[in-house]
Predicted model as a PDB file, atoms N, CA, C, CB and O in Angstrom, pLDDT in the B-factor column:
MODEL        1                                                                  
ATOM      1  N   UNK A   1       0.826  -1.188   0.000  1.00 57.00           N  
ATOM      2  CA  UNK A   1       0.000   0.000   0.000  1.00 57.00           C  
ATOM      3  C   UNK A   1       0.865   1.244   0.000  1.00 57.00           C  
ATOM      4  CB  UNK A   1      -0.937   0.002   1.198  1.00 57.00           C  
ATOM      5  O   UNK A   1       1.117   2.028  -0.915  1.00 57.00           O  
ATOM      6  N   UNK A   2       1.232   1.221   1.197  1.00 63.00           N  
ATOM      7  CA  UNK A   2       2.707   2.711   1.317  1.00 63.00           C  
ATOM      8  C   UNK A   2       3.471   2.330   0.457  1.00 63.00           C  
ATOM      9  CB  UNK A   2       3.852   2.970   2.841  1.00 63.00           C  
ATOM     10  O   UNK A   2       3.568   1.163   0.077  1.00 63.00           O  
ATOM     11  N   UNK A   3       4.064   3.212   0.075  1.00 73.00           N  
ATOM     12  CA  UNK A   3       5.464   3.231  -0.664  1.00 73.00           C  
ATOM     13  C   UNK A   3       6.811   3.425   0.580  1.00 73.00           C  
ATOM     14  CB  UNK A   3       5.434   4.732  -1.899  1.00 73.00           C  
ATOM     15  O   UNK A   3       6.999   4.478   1.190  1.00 73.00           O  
ATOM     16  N   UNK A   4       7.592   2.239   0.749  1.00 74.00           N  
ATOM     17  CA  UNK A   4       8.793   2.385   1.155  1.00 74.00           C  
ATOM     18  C   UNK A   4      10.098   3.296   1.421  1.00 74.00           C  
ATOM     19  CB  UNK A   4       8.963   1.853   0.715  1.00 74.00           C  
ATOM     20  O   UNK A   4      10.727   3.529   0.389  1.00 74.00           O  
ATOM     21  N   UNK A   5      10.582   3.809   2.501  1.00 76.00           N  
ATOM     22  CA  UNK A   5      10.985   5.196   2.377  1.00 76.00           C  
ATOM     23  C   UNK A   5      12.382   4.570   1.434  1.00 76.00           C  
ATOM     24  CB  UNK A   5      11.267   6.203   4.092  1.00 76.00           C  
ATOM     25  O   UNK A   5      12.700   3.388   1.565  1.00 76.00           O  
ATOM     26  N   UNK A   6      13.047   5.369   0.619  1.00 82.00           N  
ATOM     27  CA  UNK A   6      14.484   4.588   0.095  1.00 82.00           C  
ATOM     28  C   UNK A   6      15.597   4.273   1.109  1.00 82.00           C  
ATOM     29  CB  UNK A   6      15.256   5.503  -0.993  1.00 82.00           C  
ATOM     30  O   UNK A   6      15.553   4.496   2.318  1.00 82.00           O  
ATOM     31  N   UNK A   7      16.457   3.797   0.511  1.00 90.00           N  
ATOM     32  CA  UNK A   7      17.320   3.423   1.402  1.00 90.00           C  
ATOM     33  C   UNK A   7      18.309   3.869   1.422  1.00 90.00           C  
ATOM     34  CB  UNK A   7      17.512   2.465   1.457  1.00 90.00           C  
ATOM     35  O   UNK A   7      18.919   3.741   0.360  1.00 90.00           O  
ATOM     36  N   UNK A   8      19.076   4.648   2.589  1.00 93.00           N  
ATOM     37  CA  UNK A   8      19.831   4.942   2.751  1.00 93.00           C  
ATOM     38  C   UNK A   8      21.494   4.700   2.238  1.00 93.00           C  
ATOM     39  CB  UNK A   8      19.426   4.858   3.512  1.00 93.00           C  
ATOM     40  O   UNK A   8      21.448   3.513   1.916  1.00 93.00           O  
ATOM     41  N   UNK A   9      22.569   5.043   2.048  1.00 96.00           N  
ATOM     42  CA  UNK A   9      23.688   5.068   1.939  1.00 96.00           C  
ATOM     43  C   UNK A   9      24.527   5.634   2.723  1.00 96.00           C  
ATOM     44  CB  UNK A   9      23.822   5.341   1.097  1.00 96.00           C  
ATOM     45  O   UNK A   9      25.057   6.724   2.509  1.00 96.00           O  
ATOM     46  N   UNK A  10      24.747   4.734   3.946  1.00 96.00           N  
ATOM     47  CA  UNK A  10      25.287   5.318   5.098  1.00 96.00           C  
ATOM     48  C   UNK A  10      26.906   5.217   5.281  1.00 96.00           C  
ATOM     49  CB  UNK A  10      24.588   4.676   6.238  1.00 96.00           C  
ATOM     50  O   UNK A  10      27.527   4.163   5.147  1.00 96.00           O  
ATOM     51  N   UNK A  11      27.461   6.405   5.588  1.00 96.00           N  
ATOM     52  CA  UNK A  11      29.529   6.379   5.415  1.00 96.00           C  
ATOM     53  C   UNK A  11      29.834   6.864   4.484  1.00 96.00           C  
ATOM     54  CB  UNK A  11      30.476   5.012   5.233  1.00 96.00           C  
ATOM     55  O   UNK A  11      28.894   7.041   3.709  1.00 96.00           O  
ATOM     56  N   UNK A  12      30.779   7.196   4.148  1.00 96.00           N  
ATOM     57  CA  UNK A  12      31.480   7.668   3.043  1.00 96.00           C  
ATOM     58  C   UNK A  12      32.101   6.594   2.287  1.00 96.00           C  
ATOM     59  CB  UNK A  12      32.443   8.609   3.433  1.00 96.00           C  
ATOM     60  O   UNK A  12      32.751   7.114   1.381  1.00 96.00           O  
ATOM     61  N   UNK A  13      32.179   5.526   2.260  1.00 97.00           N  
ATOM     62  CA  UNK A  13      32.797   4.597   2.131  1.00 97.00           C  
ATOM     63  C   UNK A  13      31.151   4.020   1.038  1.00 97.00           C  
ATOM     64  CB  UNK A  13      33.490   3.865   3.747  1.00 97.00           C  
ATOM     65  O   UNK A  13      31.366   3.600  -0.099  1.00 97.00           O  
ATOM     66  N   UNK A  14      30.104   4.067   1.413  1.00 97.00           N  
ATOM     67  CA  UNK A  14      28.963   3.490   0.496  1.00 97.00           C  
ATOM     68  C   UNK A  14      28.680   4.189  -0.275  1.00 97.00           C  
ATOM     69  CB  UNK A  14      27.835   3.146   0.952  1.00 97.00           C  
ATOM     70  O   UNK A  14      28.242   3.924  -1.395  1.00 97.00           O  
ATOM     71  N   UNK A  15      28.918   5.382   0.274  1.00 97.00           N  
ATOM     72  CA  UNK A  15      28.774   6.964  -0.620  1.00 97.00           C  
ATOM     73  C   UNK A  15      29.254   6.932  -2.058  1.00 97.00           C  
ATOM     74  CB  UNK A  15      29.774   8.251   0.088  1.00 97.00           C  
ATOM     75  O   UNK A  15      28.689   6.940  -3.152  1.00 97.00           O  
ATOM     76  N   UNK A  16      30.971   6.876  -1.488  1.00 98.00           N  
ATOM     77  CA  UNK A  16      31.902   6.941  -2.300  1.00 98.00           C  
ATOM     78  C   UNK A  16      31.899   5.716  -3.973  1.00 98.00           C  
ATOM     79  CB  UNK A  16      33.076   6.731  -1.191  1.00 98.00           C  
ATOM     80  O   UNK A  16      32.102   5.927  -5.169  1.00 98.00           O  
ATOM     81  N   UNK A  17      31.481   4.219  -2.974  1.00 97.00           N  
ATOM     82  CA  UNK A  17      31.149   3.164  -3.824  1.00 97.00           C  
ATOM     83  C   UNK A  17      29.894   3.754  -4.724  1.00 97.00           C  
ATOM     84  CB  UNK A  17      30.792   1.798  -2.934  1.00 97.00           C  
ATOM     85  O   UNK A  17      29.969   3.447  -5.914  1.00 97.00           O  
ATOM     86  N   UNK A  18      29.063   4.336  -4.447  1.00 96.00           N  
ATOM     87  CA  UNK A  18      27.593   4.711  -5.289  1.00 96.00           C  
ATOM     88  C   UNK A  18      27.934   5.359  -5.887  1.00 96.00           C  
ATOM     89  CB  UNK A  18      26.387   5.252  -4.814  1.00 96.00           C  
ATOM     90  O   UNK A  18      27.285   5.470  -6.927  1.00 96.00           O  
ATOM     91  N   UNK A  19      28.801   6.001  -5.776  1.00 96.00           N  
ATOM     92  CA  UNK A  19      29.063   7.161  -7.068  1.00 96.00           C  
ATOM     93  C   UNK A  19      30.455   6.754  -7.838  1.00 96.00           C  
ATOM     94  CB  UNK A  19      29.287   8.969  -6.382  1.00 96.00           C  
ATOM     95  O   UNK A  19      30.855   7.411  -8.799  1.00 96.00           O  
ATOM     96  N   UNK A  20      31.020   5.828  -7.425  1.00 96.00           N  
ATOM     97  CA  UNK A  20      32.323   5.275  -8.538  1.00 96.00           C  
ATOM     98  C   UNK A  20      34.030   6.023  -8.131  1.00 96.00           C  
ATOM     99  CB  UNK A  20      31.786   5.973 -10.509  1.00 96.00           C  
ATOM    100  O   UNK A  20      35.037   5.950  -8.835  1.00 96.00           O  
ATOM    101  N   UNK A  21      33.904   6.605  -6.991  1.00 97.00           N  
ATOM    102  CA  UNK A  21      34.641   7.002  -6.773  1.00 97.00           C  
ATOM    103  C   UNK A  21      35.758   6.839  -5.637  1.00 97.00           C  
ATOM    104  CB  UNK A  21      34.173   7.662  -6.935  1.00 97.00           C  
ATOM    105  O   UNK A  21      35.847   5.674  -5.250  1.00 97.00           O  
ATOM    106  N   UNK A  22      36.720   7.832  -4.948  1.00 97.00           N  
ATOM    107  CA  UNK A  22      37.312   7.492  -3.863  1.00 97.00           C  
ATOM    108  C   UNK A  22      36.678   7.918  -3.064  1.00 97.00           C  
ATOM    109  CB  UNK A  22      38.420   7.745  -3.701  1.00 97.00           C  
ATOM    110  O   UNK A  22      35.594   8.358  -3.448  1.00 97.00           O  
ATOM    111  N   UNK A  23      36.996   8.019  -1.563  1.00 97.00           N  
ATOM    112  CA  UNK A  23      36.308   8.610   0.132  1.00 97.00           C  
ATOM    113  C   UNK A  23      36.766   9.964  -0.284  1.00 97.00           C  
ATOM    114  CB  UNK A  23      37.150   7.929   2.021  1.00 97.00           C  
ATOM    115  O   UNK A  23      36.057  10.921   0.028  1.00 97.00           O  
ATOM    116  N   UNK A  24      37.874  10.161  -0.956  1.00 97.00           N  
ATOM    117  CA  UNK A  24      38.522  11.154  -0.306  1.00 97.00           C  
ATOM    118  C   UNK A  24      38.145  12.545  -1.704  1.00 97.00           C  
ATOM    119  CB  UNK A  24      40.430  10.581   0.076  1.00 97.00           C  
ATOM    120  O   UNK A  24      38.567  13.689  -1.536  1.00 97.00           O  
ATOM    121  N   UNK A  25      37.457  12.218  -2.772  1.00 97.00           N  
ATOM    122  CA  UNK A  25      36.515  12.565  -3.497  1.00 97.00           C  
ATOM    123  C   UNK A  25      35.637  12.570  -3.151  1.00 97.00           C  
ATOM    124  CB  UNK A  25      36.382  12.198  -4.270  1.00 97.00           C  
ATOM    125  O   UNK A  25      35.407  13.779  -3.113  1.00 97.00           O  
ATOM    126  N   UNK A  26      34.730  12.059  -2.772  1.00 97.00           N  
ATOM    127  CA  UNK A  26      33.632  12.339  -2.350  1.00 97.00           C  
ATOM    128  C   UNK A  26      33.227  13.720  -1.479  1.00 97.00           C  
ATOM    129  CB  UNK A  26      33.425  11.295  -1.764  1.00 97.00           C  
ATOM    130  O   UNK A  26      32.270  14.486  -1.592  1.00 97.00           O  
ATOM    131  N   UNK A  27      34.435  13.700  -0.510  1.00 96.00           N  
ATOM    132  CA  UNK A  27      34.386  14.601   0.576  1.00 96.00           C  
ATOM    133  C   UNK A  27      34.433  15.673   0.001  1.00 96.00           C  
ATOM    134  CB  UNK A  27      35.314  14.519   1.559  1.00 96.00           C  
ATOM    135  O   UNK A  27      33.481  16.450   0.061  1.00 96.00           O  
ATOM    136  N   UNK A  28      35.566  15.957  -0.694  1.00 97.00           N  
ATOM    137  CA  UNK A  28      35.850  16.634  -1.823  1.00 97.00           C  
ATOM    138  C   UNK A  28      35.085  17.510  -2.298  1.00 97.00           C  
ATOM    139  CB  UNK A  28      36.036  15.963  -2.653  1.00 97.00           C  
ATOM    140  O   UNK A  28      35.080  18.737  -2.200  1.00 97.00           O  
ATOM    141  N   UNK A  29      34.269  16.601  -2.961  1.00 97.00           N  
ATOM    142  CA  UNK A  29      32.546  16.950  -3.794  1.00 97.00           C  
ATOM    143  C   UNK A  29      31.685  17.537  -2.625  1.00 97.00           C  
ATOM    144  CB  UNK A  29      31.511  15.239  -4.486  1.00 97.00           C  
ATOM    145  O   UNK A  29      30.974  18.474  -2.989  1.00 97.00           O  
ATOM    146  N   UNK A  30      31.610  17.275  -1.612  1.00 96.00           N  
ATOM    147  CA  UNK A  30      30.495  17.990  -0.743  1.00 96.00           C  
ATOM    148  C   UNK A  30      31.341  19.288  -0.082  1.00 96.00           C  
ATOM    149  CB  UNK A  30      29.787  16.836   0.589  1.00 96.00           C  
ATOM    150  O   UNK A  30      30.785  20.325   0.278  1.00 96.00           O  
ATOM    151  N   UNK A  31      32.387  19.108  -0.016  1.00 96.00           N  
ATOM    152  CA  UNK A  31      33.048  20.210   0.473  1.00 96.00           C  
ATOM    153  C   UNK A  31      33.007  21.813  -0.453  1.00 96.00           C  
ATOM    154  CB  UNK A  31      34.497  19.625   0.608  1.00 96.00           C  
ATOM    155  O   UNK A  31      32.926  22.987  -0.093  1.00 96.00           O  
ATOM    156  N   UNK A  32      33.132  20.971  -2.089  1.00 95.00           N  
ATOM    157  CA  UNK A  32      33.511  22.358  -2.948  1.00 95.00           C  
ATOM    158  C   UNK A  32      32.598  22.233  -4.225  1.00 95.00           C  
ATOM    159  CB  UNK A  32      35.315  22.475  -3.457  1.00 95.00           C  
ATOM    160  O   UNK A  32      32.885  22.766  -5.296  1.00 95.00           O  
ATOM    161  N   UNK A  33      31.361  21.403  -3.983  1.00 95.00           N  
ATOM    162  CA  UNK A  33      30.689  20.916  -4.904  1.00 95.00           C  
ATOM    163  C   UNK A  33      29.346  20.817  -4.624  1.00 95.00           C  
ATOM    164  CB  UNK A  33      31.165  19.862  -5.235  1.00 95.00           C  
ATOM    165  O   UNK A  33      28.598  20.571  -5.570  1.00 95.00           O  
ATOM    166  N   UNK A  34      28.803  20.982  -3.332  1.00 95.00           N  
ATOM    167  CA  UNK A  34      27.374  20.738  -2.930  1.00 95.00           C  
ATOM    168  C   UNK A  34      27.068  19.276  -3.216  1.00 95.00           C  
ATOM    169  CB  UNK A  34      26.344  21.700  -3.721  1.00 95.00           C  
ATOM    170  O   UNK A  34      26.062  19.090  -3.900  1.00 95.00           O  
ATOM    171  N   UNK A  35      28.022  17.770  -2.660  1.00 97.00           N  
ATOM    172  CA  UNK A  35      27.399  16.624  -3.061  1.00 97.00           C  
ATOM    173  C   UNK A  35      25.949  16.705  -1.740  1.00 97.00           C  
ATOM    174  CB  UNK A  35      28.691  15.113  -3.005  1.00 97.00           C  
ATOM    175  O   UNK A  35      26.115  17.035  -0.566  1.00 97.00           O  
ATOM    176  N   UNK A  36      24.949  16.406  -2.218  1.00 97.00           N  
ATOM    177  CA  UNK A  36      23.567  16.082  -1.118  1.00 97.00           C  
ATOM    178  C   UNK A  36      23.960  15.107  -0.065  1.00 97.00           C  
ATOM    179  CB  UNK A  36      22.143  15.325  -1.921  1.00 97.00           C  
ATOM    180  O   UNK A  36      23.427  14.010  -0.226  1.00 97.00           O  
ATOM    181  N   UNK A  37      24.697  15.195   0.905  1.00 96.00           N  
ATOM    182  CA  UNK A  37      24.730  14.521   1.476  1.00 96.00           C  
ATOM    183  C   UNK A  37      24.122  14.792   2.865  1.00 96.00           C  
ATOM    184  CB  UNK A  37      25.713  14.219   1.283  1.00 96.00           C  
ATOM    185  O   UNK A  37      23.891  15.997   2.963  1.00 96.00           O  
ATOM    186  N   UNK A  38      23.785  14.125   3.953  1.00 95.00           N  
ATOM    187  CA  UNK A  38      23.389  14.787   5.045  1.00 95.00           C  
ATOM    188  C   UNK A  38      24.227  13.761   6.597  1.00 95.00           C  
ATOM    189  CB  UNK A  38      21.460  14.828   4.914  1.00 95.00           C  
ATOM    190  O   UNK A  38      24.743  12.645   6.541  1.00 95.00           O  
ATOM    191  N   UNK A  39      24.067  14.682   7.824  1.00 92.00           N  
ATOM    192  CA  UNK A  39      24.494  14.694   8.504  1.00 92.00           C  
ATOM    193  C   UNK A  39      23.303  13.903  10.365  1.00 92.00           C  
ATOM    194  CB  UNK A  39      25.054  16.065   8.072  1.00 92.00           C  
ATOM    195  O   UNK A  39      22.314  14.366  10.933  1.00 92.00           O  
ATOM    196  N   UNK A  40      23.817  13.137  10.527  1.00 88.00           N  
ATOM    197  CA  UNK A  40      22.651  12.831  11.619  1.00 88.00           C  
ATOM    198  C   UNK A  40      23.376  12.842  13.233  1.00 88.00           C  
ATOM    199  CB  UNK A  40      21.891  11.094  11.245  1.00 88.00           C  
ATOM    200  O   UNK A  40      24.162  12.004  13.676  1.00 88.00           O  
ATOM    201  N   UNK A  41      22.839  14.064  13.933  1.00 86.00           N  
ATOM    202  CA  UNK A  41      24.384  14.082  14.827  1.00 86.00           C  
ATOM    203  C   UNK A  41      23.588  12.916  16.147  1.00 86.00           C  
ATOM    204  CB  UNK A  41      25.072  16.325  15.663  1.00 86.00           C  
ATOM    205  O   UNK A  41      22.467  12.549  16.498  1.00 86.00           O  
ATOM    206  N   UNK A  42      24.585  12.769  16.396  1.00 84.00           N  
ATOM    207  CA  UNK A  42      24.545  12.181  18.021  1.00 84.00           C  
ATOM    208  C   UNK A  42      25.454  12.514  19.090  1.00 84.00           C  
ATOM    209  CB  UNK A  42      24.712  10.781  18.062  1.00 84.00           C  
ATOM    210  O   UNK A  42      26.234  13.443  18.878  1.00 84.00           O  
ATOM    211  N   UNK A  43      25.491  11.941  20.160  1.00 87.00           N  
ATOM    212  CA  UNK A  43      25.812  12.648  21.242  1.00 87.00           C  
ATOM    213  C   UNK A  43      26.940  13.089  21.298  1.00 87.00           C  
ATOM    214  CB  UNK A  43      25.639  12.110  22.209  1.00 87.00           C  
ATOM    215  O   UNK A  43      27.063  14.199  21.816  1.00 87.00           O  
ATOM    216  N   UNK A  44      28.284  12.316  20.739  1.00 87.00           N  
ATOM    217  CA  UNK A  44      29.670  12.746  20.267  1.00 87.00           C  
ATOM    218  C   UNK A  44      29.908  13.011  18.982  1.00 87.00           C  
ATOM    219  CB  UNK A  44      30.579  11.875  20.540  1.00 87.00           C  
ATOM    220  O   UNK A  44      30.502  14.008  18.573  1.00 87.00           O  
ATOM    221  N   UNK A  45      29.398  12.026  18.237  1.00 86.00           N  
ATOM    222  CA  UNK A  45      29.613  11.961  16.739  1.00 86.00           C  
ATOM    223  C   UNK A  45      28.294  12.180  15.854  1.00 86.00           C  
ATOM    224  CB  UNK A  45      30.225  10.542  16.389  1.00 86.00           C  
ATOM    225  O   UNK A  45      27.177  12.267  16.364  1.00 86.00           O  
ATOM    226  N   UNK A  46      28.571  12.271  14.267  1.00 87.00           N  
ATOM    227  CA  UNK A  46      27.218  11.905  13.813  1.00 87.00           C  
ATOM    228  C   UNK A  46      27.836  11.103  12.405  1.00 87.00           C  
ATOM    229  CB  UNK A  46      26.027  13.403  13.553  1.00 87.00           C  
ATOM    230  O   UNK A  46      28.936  10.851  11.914  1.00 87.00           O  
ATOM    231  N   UNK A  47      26.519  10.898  12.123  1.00 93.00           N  
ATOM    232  CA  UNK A  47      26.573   9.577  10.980  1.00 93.00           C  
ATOM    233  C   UNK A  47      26.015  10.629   9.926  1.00 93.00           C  
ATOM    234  CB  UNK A  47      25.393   7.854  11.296  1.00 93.00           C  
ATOM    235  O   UNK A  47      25.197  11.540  10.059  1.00 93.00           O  
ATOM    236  N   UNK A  48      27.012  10.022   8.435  1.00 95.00           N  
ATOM    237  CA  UNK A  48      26.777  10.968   7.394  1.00 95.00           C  
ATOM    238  C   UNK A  48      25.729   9.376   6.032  1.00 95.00           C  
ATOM    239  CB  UNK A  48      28.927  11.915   6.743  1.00 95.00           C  
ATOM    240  O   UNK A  48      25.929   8.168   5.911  1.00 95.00           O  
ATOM    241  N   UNK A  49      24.784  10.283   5.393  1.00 96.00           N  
ATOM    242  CA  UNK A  49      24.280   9.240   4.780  1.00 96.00           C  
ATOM    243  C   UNK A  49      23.747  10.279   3.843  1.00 96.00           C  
ATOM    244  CB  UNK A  49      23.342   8.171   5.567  1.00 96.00           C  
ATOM    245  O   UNK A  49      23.377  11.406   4.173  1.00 96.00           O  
ATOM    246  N   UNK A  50      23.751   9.702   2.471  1.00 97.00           N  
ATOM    247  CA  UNK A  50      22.964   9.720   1.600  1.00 97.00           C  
ATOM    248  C   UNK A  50      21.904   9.540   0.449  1.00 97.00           C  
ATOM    249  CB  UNK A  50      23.193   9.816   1.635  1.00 97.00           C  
ATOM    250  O   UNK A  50      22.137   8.395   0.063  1.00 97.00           O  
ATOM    251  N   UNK A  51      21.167   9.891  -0.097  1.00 96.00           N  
ATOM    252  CA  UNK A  51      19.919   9.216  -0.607  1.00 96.00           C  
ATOM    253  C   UNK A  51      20.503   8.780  -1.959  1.00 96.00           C  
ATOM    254  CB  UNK A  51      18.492  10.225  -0.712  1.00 96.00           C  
ATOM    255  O   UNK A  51      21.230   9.552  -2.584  1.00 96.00           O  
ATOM    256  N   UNK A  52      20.175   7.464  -2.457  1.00 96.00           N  
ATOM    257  CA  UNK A  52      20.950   7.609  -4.089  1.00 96.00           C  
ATOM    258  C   UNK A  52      19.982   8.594  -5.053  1.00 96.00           C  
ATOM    259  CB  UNK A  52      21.059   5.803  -5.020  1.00 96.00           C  
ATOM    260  O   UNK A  52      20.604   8.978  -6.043  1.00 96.00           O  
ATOM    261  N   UNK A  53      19.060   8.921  -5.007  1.00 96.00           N  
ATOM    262  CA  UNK A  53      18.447   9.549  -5.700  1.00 96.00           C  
ATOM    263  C   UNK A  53      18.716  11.156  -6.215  1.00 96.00           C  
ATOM    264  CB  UNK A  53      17.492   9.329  -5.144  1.00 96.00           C  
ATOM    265  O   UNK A  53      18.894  11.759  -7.274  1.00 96.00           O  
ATOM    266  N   UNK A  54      18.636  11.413  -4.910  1.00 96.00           N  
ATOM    267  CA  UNK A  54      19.613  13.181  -4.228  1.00 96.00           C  
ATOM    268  C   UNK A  54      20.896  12.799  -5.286  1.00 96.00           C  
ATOM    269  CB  UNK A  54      20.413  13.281  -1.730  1.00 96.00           C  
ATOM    270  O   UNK A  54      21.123  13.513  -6.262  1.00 96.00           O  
ATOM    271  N   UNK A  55      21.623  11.714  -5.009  1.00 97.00           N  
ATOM    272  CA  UNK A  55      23.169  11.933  -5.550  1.00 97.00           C  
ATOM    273  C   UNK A  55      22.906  11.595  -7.418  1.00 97.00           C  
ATOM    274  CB  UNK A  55      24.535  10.475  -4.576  1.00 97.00           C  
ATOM    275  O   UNK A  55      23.438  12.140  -8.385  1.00 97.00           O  
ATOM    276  N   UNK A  56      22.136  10.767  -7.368  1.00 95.00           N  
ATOM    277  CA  UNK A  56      21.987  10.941  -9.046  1.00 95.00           C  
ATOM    278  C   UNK A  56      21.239  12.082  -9.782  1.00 95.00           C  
ATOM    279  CB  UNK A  56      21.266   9.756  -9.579  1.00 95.00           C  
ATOM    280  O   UNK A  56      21.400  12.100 -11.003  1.00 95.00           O  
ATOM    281  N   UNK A  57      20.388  13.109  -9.197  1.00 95.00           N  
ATOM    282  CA  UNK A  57      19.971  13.966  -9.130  1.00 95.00           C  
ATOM    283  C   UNK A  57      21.236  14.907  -9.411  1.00 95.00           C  
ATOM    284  CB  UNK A  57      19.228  13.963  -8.079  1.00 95.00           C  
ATOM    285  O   UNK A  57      21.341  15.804 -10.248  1.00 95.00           O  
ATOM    286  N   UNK A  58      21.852  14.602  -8.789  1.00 96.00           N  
ATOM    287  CA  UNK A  58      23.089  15.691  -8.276  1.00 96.00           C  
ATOM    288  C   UNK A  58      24.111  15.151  -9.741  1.00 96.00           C  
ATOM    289  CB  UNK A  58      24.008  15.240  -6.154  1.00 96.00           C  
ATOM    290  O   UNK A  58      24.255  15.722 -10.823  1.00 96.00           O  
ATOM    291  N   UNK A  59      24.440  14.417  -9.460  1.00 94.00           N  
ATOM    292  CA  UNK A  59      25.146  14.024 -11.131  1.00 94.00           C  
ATOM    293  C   UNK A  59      24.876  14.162 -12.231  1.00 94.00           C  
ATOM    294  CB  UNK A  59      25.306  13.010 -11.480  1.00 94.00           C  
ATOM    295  O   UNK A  59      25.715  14.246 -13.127  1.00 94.00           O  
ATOM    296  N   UNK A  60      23.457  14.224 -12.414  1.00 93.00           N  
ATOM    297  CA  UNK A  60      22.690  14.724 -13.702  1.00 93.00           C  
ATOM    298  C   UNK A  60      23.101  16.201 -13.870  1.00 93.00           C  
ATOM    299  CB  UNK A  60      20.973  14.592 -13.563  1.00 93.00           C  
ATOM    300  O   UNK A  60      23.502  16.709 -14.917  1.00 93.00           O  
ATOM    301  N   UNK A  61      22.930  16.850 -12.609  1.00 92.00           N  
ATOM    302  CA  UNK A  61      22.994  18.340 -12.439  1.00 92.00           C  
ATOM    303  C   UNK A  61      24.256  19.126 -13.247  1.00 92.00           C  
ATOM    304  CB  UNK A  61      23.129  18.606 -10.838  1.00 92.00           C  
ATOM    305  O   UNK A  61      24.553  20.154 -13.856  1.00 92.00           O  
ATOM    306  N   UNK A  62      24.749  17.850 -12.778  1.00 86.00           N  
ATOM    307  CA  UNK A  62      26.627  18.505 -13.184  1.00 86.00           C  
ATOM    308  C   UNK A  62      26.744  18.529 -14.423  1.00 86.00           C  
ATOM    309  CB  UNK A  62      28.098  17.536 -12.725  1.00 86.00           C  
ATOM    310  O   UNK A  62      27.271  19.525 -14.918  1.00 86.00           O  
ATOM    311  N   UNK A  63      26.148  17.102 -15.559  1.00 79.00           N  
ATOM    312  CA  UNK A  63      26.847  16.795 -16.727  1.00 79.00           C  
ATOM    313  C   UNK A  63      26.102  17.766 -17.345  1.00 79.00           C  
ATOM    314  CB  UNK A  63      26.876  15.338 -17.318  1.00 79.00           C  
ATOM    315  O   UNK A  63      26.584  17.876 -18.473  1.00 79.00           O  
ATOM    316  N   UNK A  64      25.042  18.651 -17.196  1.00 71.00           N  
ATOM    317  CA  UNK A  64      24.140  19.663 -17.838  1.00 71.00           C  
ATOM    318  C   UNK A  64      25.258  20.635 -17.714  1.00 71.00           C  
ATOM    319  CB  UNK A  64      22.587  20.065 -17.100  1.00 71.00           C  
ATOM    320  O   UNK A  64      25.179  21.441 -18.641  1.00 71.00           O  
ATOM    321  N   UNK A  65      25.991  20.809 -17.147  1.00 64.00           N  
ATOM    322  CA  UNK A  65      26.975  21.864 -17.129  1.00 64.00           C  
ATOM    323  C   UNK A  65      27.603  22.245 -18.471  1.00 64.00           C  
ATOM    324  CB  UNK A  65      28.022  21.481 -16.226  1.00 64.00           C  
ATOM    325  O   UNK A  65      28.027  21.497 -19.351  1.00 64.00           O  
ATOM    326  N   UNK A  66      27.553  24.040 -18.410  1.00 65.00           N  
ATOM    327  CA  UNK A  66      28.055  24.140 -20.182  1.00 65.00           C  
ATOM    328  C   UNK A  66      29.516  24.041 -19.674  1.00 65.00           C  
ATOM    329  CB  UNK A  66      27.623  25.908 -21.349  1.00 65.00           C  
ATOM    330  O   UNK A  66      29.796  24.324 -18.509  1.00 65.00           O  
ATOM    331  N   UNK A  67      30.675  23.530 -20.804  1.00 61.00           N  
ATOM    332  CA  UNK A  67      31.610  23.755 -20.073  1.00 61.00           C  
ATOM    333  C   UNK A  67      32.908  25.237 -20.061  1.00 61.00           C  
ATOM    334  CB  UNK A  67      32.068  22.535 -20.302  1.00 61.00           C  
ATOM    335  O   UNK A  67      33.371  25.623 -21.135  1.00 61.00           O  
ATOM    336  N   UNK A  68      33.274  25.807 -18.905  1.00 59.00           N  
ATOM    337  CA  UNK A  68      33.942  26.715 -18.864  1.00 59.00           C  
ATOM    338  C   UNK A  68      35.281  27.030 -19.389  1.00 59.00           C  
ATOM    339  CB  UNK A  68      33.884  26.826 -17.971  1.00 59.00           C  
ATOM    340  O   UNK A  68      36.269  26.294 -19.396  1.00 59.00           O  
ATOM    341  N   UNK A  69      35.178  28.099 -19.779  1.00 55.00           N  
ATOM    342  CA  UNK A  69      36.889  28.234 -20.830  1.00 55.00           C  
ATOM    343  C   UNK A  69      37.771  29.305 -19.787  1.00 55.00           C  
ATOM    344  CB  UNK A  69      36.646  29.311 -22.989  1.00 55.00           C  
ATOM    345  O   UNK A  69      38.914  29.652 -20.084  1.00 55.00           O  
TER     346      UNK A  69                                                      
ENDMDL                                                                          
END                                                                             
């Protein structure tokens, strides 16, 4: 009946695998790139996860790019 919420891609490490790349790209990409990723804090730390949809969303976004001279 419901539709299923998607599933998560939790770490940088699943992140990184979903999009074909390294950890250390990825970070990269959200740092100087706006990758969609989000943040879930807890009491010391927090857990970073993202939606594959958001990130293919987000990849589409890019290759529309005209490119710069």
């Amino acid at each position: 009946m419901g539709q299923e919420p998607e599933a998560r891609l939790v770490g940088w490490k699943r992140i990184a695998n979903h999009l074909r790349c390294s950890e250390r790209t990825a970070r990269r990409w959200e740092r100087e790139e706006q990758l969609p990723v989000h943040r879930q804090q807890h009491e010391r730390r927090s857990t970073i996860y993202a939606l594959p949809s958001a990130l293919a969303a987000w990849v589409a976004s890019r290759s529309r790019r005209p490119p710069s001279d």
